[in-house]
Chimera marker file (.cmm) of the C-alpha trace (Angstrom):
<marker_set name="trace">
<marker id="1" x="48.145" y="201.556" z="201.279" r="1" g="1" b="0" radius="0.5"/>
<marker id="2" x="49.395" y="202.009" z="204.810" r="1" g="1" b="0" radius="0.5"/>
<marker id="3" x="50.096" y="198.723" z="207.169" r="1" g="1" b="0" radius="0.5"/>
<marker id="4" x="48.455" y="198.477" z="210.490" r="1" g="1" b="0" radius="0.5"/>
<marker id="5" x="52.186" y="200.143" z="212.018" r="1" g="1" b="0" radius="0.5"/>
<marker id="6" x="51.903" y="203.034" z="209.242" r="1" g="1" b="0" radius="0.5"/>
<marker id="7" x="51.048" y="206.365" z="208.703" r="1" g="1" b="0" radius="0.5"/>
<marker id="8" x="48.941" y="206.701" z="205.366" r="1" g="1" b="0" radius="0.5"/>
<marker id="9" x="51.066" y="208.839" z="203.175" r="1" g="1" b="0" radius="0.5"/>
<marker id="10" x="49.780" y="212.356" z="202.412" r="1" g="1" b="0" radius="0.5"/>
<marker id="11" x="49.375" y="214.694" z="199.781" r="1" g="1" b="0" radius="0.5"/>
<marker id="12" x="51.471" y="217.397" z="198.934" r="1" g="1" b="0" radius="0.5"/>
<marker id="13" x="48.675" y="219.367" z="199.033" r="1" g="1" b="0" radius="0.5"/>
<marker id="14" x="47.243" y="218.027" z="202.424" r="1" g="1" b="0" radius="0.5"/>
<marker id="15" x="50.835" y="218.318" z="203.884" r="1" g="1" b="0" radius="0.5"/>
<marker id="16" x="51.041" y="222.255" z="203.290" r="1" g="1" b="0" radius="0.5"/>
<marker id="17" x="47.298" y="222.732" z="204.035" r="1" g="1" b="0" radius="0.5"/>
<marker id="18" x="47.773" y="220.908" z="207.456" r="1" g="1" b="0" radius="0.5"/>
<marker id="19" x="51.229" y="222.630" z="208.106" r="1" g="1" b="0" radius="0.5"/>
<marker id="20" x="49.525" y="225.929" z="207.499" r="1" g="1" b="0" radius="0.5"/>
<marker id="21" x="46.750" y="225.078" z="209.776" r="1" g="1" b="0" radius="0.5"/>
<marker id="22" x="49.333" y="224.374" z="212.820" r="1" g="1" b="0" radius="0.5"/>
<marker id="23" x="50.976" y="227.089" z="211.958" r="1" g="1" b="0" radius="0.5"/>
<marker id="24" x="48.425" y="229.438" z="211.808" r="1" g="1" b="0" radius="0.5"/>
<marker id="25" x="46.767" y="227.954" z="215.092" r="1" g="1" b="0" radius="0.5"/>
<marker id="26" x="50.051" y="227.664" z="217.312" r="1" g="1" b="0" radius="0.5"/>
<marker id="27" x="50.572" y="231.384" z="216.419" r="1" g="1" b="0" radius="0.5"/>
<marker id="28" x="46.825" y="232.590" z="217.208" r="1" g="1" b="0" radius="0.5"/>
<marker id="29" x="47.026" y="230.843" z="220.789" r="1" g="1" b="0" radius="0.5"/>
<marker id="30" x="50.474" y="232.812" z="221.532" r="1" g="1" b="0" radius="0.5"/>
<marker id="31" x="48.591" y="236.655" z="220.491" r="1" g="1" b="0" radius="0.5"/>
<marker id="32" x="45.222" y="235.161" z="221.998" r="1" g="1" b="0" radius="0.5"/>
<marker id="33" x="47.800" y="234.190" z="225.377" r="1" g="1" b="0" radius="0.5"/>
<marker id="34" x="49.356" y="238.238" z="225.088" r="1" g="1" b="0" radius="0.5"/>
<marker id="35" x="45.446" y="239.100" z="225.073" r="1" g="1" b="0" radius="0.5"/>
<marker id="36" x="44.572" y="236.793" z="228.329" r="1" g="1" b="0" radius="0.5"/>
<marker id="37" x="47.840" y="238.411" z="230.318" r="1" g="1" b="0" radius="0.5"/>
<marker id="38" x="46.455" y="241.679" z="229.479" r="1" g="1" b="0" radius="0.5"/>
<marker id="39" x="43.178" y="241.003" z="230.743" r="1" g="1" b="0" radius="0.5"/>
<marker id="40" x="44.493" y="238.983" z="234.040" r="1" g="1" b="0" radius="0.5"/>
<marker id="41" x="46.529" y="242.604" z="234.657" r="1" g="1" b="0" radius="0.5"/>
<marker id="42" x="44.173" y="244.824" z="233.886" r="1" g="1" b="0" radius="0.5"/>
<marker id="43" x="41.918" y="242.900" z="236.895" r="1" g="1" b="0" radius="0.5"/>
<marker id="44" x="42.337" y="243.755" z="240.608" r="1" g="1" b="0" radius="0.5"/>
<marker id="45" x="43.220" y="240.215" z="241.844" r="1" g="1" b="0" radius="0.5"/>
<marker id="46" x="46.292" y="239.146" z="239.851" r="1" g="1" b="0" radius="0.5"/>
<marker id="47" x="49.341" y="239.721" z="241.590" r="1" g="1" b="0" radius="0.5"/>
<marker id="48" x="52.982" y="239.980" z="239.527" r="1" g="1" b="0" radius="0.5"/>
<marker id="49" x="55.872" y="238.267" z="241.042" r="1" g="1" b="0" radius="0.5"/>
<marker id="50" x="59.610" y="240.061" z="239.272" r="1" g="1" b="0" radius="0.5"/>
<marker id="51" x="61.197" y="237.774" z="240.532" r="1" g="1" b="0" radius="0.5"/>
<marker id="52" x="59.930" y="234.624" z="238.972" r="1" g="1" b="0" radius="0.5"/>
<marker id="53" x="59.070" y="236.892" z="236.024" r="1" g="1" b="0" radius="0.5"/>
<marker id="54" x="62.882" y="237.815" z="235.918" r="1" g="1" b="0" radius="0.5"/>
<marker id="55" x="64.261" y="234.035" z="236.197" r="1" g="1" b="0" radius="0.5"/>
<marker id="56" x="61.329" y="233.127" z="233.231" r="1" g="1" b="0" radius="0.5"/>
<marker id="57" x="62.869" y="236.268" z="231.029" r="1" g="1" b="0" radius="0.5"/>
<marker id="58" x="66.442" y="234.471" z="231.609" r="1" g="1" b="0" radius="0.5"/>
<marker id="59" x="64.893" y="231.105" z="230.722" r="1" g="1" b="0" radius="0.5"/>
<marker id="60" x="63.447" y="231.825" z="227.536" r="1" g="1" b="0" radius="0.5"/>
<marker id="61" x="66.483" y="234.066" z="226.452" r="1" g="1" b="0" radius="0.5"/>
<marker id="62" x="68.826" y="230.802" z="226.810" r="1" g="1" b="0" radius="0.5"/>
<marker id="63" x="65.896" y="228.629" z="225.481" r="1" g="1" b="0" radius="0.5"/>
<marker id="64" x="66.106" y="231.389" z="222.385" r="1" g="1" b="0" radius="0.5"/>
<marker id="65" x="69.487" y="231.104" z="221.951" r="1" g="1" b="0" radius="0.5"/>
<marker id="66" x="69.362" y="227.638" z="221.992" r="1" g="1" b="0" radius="0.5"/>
<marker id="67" x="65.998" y="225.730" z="220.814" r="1" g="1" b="0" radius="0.5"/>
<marker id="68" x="65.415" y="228.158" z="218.267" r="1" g="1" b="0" radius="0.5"/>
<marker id="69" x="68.495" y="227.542" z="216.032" r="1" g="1" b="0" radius="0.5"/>
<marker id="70" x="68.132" y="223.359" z="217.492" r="1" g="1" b="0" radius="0.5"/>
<marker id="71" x="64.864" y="223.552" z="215.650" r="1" g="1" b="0" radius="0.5"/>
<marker id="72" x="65.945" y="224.415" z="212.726" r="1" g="1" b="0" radius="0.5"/>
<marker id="73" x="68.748" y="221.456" z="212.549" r="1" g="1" b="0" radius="0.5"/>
<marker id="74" x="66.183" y="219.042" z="213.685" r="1" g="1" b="0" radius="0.5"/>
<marker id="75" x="63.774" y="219.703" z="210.941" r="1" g="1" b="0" radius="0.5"/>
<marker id="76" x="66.801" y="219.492" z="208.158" r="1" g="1" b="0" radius="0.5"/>
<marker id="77" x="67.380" y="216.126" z="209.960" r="1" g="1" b="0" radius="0.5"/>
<marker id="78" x="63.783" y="215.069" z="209.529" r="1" g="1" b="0" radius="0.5"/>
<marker id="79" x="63.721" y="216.679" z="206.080" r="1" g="1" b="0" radius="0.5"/>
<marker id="80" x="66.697" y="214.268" z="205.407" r="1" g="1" b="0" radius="0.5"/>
<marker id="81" x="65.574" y="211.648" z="206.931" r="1" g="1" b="0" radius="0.5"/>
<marker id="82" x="62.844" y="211.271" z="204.690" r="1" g="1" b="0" radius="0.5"/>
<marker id="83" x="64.239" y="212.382" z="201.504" r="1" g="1" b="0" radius="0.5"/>
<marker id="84" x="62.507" y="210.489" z="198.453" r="1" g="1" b="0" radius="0.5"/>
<marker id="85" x="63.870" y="211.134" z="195.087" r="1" g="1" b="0" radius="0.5"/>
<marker id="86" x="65.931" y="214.317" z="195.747" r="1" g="1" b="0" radius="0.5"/>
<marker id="87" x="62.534" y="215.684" z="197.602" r="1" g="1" b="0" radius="0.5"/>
<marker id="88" x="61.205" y="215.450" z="201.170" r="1" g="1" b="0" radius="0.5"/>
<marker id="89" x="57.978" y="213.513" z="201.342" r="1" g="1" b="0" radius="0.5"/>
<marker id="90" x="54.642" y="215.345" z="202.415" r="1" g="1" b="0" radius="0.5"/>
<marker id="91" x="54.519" y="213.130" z="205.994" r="1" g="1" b="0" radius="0.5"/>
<marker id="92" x="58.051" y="214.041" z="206.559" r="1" g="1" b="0" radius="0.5"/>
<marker id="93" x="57.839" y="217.686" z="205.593" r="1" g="1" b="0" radius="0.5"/>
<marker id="94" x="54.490" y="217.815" z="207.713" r="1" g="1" b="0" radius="0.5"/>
<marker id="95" x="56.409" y="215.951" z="210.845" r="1" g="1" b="0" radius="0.5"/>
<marker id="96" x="59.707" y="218.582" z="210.575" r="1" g="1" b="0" radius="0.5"/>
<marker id="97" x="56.862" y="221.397" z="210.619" r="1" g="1" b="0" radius="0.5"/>
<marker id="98" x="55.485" y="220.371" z="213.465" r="1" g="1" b="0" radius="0.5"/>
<marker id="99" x="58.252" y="219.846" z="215.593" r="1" g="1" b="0" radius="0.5"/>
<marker id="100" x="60.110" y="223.687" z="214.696" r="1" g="1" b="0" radius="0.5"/>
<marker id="101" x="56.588" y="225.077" z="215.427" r="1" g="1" b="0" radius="0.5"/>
<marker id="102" x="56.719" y="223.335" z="218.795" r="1" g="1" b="0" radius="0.5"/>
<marker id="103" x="60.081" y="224.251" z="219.850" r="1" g="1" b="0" radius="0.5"/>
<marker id="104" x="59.504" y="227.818" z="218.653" r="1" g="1" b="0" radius="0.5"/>
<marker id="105" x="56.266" y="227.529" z="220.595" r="1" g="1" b="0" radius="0.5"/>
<marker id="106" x="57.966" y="226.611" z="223.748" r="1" g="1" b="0" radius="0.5"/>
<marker id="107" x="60.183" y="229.869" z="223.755" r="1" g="1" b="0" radius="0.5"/>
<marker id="108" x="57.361" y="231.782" z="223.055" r="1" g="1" b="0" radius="0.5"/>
<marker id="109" x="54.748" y="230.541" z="225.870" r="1" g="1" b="0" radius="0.5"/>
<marker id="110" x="58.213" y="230.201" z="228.367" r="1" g="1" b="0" radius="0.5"/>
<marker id="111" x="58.796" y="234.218" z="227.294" r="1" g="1" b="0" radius="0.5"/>
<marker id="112" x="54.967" y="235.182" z="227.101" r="1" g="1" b="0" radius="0.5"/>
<marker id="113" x="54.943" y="233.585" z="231.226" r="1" g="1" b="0" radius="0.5"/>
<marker id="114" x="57.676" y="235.353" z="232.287" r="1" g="1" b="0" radius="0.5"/>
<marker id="115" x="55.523" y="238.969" z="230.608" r="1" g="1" b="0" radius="0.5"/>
<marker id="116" x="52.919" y="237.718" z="232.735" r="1" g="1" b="0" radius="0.5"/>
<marker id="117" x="54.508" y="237.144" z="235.917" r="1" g="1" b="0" radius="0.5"/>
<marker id="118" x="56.911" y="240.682" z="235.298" r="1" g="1" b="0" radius="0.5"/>
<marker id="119" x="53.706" y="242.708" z="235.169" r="1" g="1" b="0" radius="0.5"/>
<marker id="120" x="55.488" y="244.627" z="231.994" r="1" g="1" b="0" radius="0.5"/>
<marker id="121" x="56.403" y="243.675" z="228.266" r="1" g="1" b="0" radius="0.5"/>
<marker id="122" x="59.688" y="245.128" z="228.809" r="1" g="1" b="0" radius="0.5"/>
<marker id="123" x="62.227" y="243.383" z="228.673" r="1" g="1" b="0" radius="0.5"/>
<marker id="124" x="60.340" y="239.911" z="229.240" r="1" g="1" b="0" radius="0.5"/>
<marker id="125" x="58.554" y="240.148" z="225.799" r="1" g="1" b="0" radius="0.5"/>
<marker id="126" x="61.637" y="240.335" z="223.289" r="1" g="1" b="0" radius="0.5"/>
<marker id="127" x="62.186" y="236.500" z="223.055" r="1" g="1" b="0" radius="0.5"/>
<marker id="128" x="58.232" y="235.357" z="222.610" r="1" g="1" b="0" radius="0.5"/>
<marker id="129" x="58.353" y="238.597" z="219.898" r="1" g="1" b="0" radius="0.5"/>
<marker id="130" x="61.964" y="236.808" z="218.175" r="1" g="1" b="0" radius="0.5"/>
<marker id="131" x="60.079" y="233.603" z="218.423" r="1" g="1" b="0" radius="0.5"/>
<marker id="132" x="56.771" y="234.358" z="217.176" r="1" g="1" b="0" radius="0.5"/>
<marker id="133" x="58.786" y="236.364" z="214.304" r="1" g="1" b="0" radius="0.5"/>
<marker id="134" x="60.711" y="233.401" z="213.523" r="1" g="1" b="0" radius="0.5"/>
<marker id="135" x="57.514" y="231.137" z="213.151" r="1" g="1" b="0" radius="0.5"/>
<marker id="136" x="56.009" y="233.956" z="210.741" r="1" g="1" b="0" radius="0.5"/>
<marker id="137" x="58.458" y="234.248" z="208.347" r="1" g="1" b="0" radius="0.5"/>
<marker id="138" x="58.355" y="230.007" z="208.444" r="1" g="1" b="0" radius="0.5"/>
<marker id="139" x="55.150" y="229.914" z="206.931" r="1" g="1" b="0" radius="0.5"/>
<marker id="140" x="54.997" y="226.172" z="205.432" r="1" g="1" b="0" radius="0.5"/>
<marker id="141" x="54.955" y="226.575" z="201.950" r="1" g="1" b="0" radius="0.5"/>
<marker id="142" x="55.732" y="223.340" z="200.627" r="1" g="1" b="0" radius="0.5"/>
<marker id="143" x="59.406" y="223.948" z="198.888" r="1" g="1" b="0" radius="0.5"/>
<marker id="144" x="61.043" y="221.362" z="200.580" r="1" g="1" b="0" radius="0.5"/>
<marker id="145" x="58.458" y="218.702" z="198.526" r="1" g="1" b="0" radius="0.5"/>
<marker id="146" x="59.692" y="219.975" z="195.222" r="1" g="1" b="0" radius="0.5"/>
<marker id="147" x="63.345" y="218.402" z="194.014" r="1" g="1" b="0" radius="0.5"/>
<marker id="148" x="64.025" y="221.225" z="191.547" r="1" g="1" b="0" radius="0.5"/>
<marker id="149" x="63.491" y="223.831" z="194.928" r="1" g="1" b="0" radius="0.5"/>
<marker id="150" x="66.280" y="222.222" z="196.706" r="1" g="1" b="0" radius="0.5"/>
<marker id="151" x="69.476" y="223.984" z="197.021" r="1" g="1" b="0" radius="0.5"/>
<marker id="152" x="71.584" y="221.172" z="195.718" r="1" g="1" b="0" radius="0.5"/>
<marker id="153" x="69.752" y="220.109" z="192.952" r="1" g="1" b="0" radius="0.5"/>
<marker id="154" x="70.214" y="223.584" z="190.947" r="1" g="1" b="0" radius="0.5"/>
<marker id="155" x="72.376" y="223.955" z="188.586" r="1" g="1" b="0" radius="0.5"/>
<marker id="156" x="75.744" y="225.646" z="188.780" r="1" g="1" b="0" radius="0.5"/>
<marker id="157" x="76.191" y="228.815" z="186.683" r="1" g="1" b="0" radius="0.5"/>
<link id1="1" id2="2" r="1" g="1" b="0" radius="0.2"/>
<link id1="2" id2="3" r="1" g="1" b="0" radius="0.2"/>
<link id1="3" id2="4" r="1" g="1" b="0" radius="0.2"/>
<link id1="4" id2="5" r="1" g="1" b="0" radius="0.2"/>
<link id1="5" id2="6" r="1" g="1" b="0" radius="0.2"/>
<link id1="6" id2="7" r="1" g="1" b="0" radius="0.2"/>
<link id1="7" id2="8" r="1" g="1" b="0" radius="0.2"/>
<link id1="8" id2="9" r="1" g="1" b="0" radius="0.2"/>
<link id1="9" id2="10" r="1" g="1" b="0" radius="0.2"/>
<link id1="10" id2="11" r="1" g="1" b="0" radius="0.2"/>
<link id1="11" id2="12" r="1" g="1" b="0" radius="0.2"/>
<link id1="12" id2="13" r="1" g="1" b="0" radius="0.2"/>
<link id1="13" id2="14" r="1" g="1" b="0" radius="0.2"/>
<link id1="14" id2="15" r="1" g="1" b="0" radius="0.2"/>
<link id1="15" id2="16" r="1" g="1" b="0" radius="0.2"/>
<link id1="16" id2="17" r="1" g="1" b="0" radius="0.2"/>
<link id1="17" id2="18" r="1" g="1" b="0" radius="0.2"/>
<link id1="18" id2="19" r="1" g="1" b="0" radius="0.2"/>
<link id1="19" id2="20" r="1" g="1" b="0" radius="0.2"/>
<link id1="20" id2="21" r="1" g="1" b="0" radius="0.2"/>
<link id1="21" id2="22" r="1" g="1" b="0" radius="0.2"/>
<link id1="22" id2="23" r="1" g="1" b="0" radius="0.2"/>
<link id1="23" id2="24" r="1" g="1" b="0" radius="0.2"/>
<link id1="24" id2="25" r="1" g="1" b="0" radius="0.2"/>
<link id1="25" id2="26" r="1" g="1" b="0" radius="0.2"/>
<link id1="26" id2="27" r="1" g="1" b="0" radius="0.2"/>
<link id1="27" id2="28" r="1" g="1" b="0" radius="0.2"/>
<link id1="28" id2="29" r="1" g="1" b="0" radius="0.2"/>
<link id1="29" id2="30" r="1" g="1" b="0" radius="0.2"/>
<link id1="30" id2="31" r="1" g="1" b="0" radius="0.2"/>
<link id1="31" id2="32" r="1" g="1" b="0" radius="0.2"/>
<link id1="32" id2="33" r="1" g="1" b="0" radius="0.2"/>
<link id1="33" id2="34" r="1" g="1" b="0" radius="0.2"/>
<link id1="34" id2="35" r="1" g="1" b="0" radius="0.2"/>
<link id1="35" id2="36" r="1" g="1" b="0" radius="0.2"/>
<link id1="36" id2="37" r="1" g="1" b="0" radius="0.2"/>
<link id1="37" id2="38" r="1" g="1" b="0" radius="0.2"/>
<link id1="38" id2="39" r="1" g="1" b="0" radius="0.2"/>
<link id1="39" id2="40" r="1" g="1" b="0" radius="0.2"/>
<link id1="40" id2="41" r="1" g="1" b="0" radius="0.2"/>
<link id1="41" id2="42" r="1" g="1" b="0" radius="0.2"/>
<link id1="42" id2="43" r="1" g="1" b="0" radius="0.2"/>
<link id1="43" id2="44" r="1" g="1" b="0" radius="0.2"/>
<link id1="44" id2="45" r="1" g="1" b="0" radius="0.2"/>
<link id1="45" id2="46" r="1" g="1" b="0" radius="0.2"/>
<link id1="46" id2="47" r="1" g="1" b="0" radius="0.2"/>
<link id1="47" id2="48" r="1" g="1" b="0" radius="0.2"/>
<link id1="48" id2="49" r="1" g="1" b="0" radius="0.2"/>
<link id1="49" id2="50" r="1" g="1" b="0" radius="0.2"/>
<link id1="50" id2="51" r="1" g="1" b="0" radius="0.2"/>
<link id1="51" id2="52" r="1" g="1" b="0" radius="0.2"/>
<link id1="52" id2="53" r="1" g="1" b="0" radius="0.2"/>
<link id1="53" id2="54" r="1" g="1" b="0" radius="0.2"/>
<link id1="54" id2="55" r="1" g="1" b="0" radius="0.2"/>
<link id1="55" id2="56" r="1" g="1" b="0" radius="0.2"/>
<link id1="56" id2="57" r="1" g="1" b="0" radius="0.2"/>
<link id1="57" id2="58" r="1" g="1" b="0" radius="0.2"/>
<link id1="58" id2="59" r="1" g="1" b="0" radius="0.2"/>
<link id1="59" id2="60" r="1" g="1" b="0" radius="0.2"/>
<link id1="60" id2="61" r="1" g="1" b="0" radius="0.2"/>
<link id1="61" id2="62" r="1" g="1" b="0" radius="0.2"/>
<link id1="62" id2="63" r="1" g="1" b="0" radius="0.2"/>
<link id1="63" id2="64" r="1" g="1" b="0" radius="0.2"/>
<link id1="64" id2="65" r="1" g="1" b="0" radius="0.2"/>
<link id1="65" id2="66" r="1" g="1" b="0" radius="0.2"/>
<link id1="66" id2="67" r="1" g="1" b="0" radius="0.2"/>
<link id1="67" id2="68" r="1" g="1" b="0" radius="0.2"/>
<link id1="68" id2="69" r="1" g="1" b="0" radius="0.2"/>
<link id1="69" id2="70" r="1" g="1" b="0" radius="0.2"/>
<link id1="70" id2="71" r="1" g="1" b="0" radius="0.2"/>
<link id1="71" id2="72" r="1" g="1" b="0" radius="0.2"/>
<link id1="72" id2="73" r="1" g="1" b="0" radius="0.2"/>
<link id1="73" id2="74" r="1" g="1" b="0" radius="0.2"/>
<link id1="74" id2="75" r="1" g="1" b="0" radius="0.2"/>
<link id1="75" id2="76" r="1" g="1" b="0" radius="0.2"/>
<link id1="76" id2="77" r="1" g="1" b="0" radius="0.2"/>
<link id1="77" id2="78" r="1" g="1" b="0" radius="0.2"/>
<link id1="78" id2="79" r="1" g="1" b="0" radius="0.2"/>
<link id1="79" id2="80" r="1" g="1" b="0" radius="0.2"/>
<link id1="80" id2="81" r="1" g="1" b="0" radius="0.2"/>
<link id1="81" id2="82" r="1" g="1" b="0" radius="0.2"/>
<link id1="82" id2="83" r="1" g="1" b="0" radius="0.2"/>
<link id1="83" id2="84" r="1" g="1" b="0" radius="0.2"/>
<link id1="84" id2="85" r="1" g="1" b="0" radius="0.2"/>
<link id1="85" id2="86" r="1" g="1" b="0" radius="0.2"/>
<link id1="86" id2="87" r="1" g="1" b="0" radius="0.2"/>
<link id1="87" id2="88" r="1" g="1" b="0" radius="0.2"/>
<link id1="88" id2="89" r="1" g="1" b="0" radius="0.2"/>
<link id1="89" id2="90" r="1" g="1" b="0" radius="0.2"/>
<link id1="90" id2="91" r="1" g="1" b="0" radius="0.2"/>
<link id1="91" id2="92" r="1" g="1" b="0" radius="0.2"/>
<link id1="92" id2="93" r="1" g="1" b="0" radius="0.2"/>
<link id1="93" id2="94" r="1" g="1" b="0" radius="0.2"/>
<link id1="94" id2="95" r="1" g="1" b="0" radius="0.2"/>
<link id1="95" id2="96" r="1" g="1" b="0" radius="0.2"/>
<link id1="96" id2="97" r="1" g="1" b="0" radius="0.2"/>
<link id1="97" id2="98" r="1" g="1" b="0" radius="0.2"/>
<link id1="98" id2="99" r="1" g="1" b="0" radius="0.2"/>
<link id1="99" id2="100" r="1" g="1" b="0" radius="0.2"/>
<link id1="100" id2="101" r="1" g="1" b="0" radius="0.2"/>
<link id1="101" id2="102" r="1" g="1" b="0" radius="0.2"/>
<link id1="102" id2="103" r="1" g="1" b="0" radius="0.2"/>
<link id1="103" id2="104" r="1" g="1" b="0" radius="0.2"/>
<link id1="104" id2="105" r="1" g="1" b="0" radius="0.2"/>
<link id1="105" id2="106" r="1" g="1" b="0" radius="0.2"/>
<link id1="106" id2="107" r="1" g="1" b="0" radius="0.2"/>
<link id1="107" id2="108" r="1" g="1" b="0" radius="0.2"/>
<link id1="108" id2="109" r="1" g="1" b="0" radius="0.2"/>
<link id1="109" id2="110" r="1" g="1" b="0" radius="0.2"/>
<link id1="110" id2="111" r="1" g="1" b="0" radius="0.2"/>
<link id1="111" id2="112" r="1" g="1" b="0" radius="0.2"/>
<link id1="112" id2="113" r="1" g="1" b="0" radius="0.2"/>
<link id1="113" id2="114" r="1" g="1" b="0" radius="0.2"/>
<link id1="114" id2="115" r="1" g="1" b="0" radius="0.2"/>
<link id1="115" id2="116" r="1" g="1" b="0" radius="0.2"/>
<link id1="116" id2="117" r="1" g="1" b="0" radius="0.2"/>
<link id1="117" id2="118" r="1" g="1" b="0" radius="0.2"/>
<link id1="118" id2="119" r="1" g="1" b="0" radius="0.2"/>
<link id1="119" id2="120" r="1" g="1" b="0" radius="0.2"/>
<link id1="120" id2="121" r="1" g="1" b="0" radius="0.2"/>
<link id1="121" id2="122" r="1" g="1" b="0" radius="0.2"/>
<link id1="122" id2="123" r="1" g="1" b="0" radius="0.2"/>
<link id1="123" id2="124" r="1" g="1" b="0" radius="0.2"/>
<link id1="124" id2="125" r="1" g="1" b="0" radius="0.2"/>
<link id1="125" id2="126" r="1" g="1" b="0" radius="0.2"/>
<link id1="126" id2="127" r="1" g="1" b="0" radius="0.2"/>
<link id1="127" id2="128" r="1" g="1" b="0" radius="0.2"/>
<link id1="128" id2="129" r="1" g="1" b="0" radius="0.2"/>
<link id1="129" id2="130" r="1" g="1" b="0" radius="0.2"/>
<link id1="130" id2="131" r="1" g="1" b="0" radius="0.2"/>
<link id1="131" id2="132" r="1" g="1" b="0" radius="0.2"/>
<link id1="132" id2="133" r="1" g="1" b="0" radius="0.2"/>
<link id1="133" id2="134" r="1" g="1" b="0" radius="0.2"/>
<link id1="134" id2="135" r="1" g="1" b="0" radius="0.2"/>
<link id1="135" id2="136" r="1" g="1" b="0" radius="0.2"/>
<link id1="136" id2="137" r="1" g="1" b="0" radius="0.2"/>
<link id1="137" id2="138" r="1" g="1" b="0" radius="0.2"/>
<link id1="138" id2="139" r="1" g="1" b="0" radius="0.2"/>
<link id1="139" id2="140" r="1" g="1" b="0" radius="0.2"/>
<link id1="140" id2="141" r="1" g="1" b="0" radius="0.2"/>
<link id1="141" id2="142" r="1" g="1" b="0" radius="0.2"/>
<link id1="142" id2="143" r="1" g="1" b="0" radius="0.2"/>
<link id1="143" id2="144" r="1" g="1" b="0" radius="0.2"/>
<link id1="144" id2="145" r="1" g="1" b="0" radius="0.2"/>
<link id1="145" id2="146" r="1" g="1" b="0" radius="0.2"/>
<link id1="146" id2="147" r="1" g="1" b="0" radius="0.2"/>
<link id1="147" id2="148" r="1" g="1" b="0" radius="0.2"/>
<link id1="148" id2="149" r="1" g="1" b="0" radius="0.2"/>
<link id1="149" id2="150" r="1" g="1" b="0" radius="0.2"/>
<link id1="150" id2="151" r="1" g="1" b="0" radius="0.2"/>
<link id1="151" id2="152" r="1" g="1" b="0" radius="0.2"/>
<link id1="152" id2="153" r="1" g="1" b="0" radius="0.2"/>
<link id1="153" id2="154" r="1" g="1" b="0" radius="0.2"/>
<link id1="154" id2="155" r="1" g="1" b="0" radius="0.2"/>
<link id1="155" id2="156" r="1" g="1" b="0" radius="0.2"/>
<link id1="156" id2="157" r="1" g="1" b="0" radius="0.2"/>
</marker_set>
């Protein structure tokens, strides 16, 4: 049971389940974003700005380079911070989830505003694409909750 300063403690389970939720949302507003600066080009009163679009394409190419690759090392910190029994515990593996899916997020919607503001997907679009592609191929699937999944807890041959 959880004190009044505590977060009750999920399931496994509930952990993936709501991991794959986020996951699958914060990746359905980024294509359902591509859709809406389709639409706003496609009308007659939106007006594209290169400039800022160029200076957004820079932005999220550095924010690439670098949050992309910090996301990763702060979800191994979370993941180790709440290591129970040689396993990550399902709030812990829930709360590293969340936070790479944000960061990845951030390149993605800073990238997806500078396709917007370009008036073309080329160049602008590569880092939202790397992003996006980064947050597919992380789809939560609970590994980190199992000890005999971890890397160091296999044997050696």
């Amino acid at each position: 049971m959880a004190g009044p300063n505590q977060t009750p403690a999920l399931s496994r389970g509930a952990a993936v389940q709501t991991a794959r939720i986020i996951w699958a949302a914060m990746l359905l507003g980024q294509v359902a974003f591509l859709f809406v600066i389709v639409a706003l080009w496609n009308s007659e009163s939106f007006l594209t700005d290169p400039k800022t679009g160029r200076l957004l394409f820079l932005v999220s190419l550095v924010m690439l380079i670098g949050l992309v690759p910090l996301a990763y090392f702060i979800r191994g910190q979370i993941y180790k911070k709440n290591w129970v029994d040689r396993a990550v515990i399902p709030n812990g593996y829930l709360t590293g989830n969340i936070v790479f899916l944000a960061l990845c997020e951030v390149v993605s919607l800073t990238g997806l505003a500078a396709t917007l503001f370009s008036g073309e997907f080329w160049p602008a679009i590569l880092p939202s694409v790397a992003a996006m592609l980064v947050q597919a191929v992380n789809l939560p699937n609970g590994r980190a909750m199992e000890p005999d999944q971890l890397i160091f807890n296999r044997p050696r041959p």
